[in-house]
C-alpha positions, 0 to 999 in steps of 0.5 A: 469896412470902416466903423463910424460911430455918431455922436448925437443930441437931438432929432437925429437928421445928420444921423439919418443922413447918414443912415440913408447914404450907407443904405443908398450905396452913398458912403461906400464901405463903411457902417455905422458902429454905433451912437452915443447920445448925450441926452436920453428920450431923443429921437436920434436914438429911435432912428438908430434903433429902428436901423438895429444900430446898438447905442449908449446914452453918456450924459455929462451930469452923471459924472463927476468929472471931465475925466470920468466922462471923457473916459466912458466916451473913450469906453464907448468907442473901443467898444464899437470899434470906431475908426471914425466919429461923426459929430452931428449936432453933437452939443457936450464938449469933447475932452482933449484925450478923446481928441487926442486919442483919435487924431484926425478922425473926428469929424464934425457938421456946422450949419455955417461957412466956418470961420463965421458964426462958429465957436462958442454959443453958436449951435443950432437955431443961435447961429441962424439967428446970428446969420439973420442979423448979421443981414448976410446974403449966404450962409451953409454948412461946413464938415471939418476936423475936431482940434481942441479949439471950437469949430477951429478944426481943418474944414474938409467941405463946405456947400453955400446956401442963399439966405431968402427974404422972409426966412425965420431962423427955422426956415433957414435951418431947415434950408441949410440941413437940406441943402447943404448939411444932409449933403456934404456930410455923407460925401465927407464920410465916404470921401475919408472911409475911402482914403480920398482925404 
């Protein structure tokens, strides 16, 4: 049984993505740990306590340095044991010993087809906002590998959404977490808890 801990920041709908799939059978031999949070009263963290999943909330302005922070999330996660971390809508930066503490064992969810409308300042409704000026036809969402640089990691999978006429950046959201995010991030969890990648 592999342990997962997500790292979250907001509402939470990767989380219970997630939650759903391991309680569906989805993500076969695998549980999650824990949550950390890097902001309190978000909802991830009901979502989690309803589900009895023990959670810690490490927010960066509590420490007075990179490290310090860095450090408290590496506590976290010997503490529940984590074999894999899933960022989902995580927005904090994580440090370089974190990453290279767990190489190739954390994993994050985009909503866009990486390379385009990733890296810096793209997150949340900013890169449905990109994806609507940039006027083009398809977007979606990438699960890949977190490396030191911004969303530059291996992508492990990849699901295309089509841009509708009319969309407003909420409505392609909610498209894109839908259709291709509540998706591929289950997949990709069981897919590496059960040696497949």
């Amino acid at each position: 049984m592999k342990n997962i801990c997500v790292l979250v920041s907001g509402g939470g709908t990767n989380l219970q993505s997630v939650i759903d799939a391991i309680e569906s059978g989805e993500i076969r031999d695998a549980r999650i740990a824990g949550v950390i949070s890097s902001k309190k009263d978000v909802y991830a963290l009901e979502r989690a306590k309803k589900h009895g999943i023990p959670s810690k909330i490490i927010i960066r302005k509590a420490y007075e340095s990179k490290e310090e922070f860095d450090q408290a999330i590496l506590e976290a996660l010997k503490t529940f044991g984590a074999a894999l971390i899933v960022l989902a809508g995580y927005l904090a930066i994580l440090g370089e010993n974190v990453i290279k503490a767990y190489p190739n064992r954390i994993i994050n969810i985009h909503p866009s087809l990486l390379p385009s409308f990733g890296g810096k300042g793209y997150f949340g409704l900013k890169v449905h906002e990109a994806v609507l000026s940039a006027g083009v036809k398809l977007t979606g969402a990438t699960v890949h590998f977190v490396d030191e640089g911004m969303d530059s990691g291996p992508i492990i999978l990849q699901k295309a959404v089509e841009v509708e006429k009319g969309d407003t950046p909420e409505v392609l959201q909610r498209r894109v977490m839908e259709q291709a995010e509540w998706k591929i991030l289950p997949k990709a969890i069981d897919m590496i808890a059960n040696g497949e990648i």
